[in-house]
LOKEMAR-703440 format. One record per residue (C-alpha): residue number from 1; residue in one letter; x, y, z. Coordinates in pm, 1 decimal, padded with zeros to 6 digits. Each point is the difference from the previous one (the first is absolute). Example, Ala and Ser with C-alpha at 12.3 -4.5 7.8 and 13.67 -1.06 7.14 Angstrom:
# residues 2
<site><pos>1</pos><code>a</code><east>01230.0</east><north>-00450.0</north><up>00780.0</up></site>
<site><pos>2</pos><code>s</code><east>00137.0</east><north>00344.0</north><up>-00066.0</up></site>
# end
This chain:
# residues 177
<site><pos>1</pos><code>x</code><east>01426.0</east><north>-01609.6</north><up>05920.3</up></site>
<site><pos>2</pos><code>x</code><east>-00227.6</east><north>-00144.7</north><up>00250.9</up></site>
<site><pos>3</pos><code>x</code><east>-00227.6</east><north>00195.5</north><up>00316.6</up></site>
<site><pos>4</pos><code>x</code><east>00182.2</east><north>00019.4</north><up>00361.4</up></site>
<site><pos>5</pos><code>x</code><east>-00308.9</east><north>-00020.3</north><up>00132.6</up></site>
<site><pos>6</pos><code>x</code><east>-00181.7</east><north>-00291.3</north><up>-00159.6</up></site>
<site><pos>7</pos><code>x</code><east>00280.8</east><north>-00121.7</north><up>-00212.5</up></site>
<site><pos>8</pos><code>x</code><east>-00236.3</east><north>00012.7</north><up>-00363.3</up></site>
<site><pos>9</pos><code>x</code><east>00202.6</east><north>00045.8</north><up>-00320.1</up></site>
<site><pos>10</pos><code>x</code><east>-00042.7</east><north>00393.1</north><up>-00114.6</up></site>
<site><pos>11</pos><code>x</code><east>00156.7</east><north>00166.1</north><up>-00302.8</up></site>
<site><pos>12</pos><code>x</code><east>00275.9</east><north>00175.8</north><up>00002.1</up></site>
<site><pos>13</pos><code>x</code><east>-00164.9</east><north>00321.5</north><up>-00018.7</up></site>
<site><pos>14</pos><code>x</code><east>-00344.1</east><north>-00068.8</north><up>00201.9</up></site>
<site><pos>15</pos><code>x</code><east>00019.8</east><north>00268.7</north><up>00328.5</up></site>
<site><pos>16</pos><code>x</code><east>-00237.3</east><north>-00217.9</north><up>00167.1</up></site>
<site><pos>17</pos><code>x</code><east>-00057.3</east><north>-00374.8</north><up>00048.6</up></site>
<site><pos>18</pos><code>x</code><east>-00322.5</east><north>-00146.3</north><up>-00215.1</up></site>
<site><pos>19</pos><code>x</code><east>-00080.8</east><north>-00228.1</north><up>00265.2</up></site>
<site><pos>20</pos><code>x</code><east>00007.2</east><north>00153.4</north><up>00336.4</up></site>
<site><pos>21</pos><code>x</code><east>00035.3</east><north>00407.9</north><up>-00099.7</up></site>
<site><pos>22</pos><code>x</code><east>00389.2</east><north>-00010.5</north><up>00166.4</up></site>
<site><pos>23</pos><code>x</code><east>00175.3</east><north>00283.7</north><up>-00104.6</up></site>
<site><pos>24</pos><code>x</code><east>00288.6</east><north>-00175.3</north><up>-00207.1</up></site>
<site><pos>25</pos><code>x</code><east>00361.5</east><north>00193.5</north><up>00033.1</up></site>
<site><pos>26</pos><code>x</code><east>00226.9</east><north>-00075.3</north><up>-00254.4</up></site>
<site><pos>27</pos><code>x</code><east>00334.4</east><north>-00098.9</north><up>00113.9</up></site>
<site><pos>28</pos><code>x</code><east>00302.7</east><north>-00002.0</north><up>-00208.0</up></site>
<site><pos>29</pos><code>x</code><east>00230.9</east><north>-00301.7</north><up>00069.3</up></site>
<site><pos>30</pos><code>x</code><east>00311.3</east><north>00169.9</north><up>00196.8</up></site>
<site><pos>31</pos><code>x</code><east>00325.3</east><north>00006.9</north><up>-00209.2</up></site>
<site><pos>32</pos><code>x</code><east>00158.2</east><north>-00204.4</north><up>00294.7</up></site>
<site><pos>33</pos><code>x</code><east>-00189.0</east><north>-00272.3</north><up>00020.9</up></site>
<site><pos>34</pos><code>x</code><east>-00124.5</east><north>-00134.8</north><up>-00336.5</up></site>
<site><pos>35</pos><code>x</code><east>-00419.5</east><north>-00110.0</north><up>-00074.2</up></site>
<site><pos>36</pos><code>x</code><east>-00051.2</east><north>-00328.3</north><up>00023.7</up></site>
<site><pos>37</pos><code>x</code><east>-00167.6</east><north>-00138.4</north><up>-00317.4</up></site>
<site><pos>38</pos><code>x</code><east>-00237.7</east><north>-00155.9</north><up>00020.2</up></site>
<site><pos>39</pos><code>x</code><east>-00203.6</east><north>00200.6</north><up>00233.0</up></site>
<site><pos>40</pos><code>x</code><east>-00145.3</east><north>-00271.7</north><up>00244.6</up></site>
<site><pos>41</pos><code>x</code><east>-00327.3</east><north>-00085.9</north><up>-00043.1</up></site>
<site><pos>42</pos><code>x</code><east>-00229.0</east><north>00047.0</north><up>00347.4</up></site>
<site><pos>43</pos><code>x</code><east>-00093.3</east><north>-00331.8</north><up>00176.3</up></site>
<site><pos>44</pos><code>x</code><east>-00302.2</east><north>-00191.7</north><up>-00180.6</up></site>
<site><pos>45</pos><code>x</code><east>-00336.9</east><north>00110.9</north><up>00154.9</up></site>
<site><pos>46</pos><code>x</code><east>-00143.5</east><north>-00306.9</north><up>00142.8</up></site>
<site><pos>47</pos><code>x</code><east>-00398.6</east><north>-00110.8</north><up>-00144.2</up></site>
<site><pos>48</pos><code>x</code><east>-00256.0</east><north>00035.1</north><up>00313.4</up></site>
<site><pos>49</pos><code>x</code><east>-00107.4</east><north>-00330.1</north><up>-00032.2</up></site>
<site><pos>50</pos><code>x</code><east>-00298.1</east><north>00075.2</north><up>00229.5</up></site>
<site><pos>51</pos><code>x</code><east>-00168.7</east><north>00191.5</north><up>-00220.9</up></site>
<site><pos>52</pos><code>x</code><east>00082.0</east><north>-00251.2</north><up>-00258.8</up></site>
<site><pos>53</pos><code>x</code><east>-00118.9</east><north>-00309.7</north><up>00171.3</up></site>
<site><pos>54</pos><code>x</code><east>-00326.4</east><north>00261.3</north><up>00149.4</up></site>
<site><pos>55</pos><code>x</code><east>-00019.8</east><north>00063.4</north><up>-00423.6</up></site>
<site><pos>56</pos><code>x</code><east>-00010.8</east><north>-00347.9</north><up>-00086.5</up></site>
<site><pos>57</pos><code>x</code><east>-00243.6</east><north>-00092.8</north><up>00232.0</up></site>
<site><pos>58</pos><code>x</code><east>-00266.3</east><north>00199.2</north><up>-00095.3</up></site>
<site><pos>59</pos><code>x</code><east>00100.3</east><north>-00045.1</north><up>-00374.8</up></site>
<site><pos>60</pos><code>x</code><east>-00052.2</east><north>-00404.8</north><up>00080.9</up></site>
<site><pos>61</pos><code>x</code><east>-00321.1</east><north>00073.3</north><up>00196.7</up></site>
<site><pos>62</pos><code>x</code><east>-00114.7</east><north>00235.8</north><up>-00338.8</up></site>
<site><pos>63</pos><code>x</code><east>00052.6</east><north>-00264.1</north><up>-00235.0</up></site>
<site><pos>64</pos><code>x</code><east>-00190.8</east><north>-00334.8</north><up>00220.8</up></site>
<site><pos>65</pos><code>x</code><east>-00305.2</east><north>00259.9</north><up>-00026.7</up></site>
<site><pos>66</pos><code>x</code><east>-00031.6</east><north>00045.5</north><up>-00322.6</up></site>
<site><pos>67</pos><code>x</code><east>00114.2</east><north>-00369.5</north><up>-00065.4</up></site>
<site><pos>68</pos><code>x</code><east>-00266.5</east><north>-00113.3</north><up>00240.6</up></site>
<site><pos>69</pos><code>x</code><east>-00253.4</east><north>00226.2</north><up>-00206.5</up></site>
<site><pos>70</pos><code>x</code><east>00156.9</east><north>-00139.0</north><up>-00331.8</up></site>
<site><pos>71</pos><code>x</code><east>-00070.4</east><north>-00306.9</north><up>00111.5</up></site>
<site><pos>72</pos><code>x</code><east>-00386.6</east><north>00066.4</north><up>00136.3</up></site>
<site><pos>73</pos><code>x</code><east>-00039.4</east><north>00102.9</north><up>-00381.7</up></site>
<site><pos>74</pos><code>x</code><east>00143.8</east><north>-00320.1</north><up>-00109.5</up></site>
<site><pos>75</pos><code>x</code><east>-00204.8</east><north>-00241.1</north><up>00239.2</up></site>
<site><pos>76</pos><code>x</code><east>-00320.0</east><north>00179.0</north><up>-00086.2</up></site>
<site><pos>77</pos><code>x</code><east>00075.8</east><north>00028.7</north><up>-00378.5</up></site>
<site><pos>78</pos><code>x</code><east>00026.3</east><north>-00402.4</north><up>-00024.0</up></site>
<site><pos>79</pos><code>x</code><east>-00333.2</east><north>-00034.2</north><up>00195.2</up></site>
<site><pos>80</pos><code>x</code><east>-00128.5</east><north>00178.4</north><up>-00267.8</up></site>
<site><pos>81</pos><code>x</code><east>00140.1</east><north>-00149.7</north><up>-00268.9</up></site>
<site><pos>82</pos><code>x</code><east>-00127.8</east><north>-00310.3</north><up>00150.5</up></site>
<site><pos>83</pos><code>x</code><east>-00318.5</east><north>00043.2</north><up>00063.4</up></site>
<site><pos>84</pos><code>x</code><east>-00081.7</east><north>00189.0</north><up>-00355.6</up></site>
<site><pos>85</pos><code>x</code><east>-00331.7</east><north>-00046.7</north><up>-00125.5</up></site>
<site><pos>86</pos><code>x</code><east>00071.2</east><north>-00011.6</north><up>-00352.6</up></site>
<site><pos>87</pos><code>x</code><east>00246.3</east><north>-00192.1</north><up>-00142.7</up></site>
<site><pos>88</pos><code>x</code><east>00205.9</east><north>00113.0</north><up>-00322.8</up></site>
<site><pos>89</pos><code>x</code><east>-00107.6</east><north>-00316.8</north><up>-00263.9</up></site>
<site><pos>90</pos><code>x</code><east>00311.9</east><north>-00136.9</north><up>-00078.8</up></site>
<site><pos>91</pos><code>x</code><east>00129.6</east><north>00005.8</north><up>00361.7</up></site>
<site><pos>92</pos><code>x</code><east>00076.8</east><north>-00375.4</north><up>00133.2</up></site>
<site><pos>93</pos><code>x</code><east>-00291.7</east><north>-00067.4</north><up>00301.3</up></site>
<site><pos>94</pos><code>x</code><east>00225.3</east><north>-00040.0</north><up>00306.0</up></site>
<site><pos>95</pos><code>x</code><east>00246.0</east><north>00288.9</north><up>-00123.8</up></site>
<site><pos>96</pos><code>x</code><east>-00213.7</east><north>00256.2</north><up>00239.8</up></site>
<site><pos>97</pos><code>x</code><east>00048.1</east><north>-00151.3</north><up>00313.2</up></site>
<site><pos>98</pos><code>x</code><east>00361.9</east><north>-00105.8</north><up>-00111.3</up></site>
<site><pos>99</pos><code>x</code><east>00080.1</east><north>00403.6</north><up>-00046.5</up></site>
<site><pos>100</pos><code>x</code><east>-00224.2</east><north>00059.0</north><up>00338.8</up></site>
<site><pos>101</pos><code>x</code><east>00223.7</east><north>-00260.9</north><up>00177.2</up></site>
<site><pos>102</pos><code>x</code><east>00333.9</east><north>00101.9</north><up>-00184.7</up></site>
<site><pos>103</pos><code>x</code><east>-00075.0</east><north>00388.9</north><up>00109.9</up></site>
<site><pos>104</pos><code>x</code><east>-00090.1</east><north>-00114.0</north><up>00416.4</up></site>
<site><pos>105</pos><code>x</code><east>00346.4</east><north>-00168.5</north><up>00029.3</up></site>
<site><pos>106</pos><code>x</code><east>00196.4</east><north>00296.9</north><up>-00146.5</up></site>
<site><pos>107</pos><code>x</code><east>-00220.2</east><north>00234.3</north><up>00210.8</up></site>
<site><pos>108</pos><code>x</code><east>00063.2</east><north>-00145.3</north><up>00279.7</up></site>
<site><pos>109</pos><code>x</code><east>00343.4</east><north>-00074.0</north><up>-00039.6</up></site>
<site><pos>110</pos><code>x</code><east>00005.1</east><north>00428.7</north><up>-00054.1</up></site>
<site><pos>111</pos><code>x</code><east>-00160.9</east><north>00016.2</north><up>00327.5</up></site>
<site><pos>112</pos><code>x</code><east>00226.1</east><north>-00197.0</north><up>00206.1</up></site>
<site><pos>113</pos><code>x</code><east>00282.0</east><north>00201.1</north><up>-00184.1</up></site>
<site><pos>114</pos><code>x</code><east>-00153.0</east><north>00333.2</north><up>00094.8</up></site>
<site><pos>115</pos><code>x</code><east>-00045.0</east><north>-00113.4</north><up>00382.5</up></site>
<site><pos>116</pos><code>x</code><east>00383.5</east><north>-00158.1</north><up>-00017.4</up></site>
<site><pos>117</pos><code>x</code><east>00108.0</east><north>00377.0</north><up>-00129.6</up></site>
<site><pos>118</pos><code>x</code><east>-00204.0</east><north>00151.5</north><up>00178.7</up></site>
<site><pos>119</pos><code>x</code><east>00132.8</east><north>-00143.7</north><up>00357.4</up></site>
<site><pos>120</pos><code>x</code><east>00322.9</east><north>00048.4</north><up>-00100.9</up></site>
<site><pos>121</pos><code>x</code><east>-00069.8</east><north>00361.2</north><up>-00031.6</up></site>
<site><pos>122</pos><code>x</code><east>-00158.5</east><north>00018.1</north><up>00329.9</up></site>
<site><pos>123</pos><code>x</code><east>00285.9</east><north>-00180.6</north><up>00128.8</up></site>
<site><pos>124</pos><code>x</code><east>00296.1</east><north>00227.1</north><up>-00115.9</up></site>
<site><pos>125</pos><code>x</code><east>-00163.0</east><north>00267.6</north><up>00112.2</up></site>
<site><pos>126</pos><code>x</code><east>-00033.8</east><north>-00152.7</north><up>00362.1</up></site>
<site><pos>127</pos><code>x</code><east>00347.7</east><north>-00198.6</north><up>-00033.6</up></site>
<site><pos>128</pos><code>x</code><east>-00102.6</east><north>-00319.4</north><up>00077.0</up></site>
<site><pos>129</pos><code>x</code><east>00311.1</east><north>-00250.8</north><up>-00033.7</up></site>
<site><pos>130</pos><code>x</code><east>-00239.0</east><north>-00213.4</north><up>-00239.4</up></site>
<site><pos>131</pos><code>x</code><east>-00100.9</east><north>00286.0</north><up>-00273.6</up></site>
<site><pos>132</pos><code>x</code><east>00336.7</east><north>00030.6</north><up>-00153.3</up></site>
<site><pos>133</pos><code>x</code><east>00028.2</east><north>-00351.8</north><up>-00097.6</up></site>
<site><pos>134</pos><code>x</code><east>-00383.0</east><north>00004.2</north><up>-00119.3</up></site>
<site><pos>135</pos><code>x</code><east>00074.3</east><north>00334.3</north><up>-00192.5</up></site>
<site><pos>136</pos><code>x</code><east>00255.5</east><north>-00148.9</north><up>-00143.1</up></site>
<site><pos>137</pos><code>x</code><east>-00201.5</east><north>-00350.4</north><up>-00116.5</up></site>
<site><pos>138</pos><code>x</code><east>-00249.9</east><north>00284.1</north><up>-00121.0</up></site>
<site><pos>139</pos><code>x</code><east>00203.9</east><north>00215.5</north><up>-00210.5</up></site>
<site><pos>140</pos><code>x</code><east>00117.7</east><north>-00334.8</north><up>-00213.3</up></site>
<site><pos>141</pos><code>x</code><east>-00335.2</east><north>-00053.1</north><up>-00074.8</up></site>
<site><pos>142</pos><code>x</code><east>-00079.1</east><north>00399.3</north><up>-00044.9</up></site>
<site><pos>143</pos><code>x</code><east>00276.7</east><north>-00002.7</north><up>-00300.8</up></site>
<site><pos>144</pos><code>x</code><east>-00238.0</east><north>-00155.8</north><up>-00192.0</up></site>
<site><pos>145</pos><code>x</code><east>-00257.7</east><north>00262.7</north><up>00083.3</up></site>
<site><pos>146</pos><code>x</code><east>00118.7</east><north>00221.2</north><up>-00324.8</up></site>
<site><pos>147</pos><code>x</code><east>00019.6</east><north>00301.4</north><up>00017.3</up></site>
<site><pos>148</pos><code>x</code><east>-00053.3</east><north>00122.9</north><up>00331.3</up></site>
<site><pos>149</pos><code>x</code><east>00029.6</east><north>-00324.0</north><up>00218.7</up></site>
<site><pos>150</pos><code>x</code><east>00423.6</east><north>-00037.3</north><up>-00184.7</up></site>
<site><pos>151</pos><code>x</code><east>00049.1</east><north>00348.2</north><up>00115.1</up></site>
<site><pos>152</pos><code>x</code><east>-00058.8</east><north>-00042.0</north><up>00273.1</up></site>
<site><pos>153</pos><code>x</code><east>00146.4</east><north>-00332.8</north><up>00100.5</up></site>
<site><pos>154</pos><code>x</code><east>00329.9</east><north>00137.4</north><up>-00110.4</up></site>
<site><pos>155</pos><code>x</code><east>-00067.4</east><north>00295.6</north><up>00196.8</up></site>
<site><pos>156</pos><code>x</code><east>-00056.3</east><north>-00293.6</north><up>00293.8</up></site>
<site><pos>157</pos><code>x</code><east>00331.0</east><north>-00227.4</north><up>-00093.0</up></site>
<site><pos>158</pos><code>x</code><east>00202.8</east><north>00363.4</north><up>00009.7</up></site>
<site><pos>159</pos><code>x</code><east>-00132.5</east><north>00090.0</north><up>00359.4</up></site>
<site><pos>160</pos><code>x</code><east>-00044.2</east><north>-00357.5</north><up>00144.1</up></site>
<site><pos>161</pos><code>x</code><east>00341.3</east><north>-00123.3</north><up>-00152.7</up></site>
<site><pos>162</pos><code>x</code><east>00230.2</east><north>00313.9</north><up>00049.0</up></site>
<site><pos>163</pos><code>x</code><east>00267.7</east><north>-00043.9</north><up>00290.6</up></site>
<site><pos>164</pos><code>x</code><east>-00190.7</east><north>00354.2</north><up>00162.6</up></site>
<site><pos>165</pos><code>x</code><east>-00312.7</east><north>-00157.0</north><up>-00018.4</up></site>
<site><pos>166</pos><code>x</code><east>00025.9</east><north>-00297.0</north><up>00158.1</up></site>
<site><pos>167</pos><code>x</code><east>00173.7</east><north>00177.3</north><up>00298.3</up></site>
<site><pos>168</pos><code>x</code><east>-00216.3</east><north>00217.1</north><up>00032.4</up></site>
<site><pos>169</pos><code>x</code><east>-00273.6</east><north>-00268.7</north><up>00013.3</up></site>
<site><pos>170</pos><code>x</code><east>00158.5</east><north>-00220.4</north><up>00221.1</up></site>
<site><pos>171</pos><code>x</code><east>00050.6</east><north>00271.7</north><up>00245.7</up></site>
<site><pos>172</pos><code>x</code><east>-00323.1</east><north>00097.9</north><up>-00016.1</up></site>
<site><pos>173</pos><code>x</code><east>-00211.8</east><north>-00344.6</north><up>-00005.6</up></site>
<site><pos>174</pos><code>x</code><east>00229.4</east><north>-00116.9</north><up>00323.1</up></site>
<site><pos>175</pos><code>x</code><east>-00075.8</east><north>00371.8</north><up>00182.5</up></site>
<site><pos>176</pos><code>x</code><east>-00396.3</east><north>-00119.6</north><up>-00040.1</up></site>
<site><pos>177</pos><code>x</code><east>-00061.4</east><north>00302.4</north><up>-00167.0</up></site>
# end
């Protein structure tokens, strides 16, 4: 038995609707004209993409912080490894500033990550024709950001990639929004 008003699915013996209070009358299929089974299902509610896309953004912006922090840790970490005043006696003489040179390049490959996520946050949430592509060149690279960075890059593909989203971003980006 489903709601007239809001068409949710209640139990046969509910008096009122769970989702919007209706009262819920029961009505007994008239001997003339038989039920039809199965009852039809209400149309599919539609996703509002624009607080999806609004969601995503911030989530993108969120996570090129704390990369961009992540990655302050890393670049200062090597400098110290590098410049360490005493050396462990069995480690190899140049191994310092190899692990101090090793540790800038990955920190500041982390940065220009973060500032690459980052602006694709920013630009979903302004929908500039640009940021969906970059999101999307992000969120490949944010799979391998386990845990947190895969969730949500799938998250990304789902709302970036779904028929409703796209719309929804193409009407938007070409409004100037």
């Amino acid at each position: 038995m489903f709601c007239t008003q809001c068409g949710n699915e209640v139990e046969q013996r509910a008096r009122f609707c769970s989702k919007c209070g209706h009262e819920v009358t029961a009505t007994a299929p008239s001997p003339v004209q038989p039920a039809a089974w199965p009852v039809p299902r209400p149309p599919a509610k539609q996703h509002d993409m624009g607080m999806h896309i609004n969601i995503l953004g911030w989530l993108l912006v969120g996570i090129g912080i704390l990369t961009g922090i992540g990655s302050l840790v890393v670049l200062f970490a090597g400098q110290v490894i590098r410049h360490l005043p005493i050396m462990p006696p069995d480690m190899p003489v140049g191994m310092p500033h190899f692990v101090g040179w090793l540790t800038g390049v990955i920190g500041l490959f982390l940065a220009a990550m973060a500032a690459g996520v980052a602006a694709a946050g920013v630009g979903l949430i302004q929908y500039r024709d640009w940021a969906r592509t970059l999101a999307v060149i992000m969120a490949v690279f944010l799979i391998f950001h386990f845990p947190i960075g895969t969730a949500i890059a799938i998250y990304a593909f789902w709302v970036l990639f779904s028929r409703e989203g796209q719309e929804y971003y193409k009407a938007r980006s070409t409004q100037g929004a």
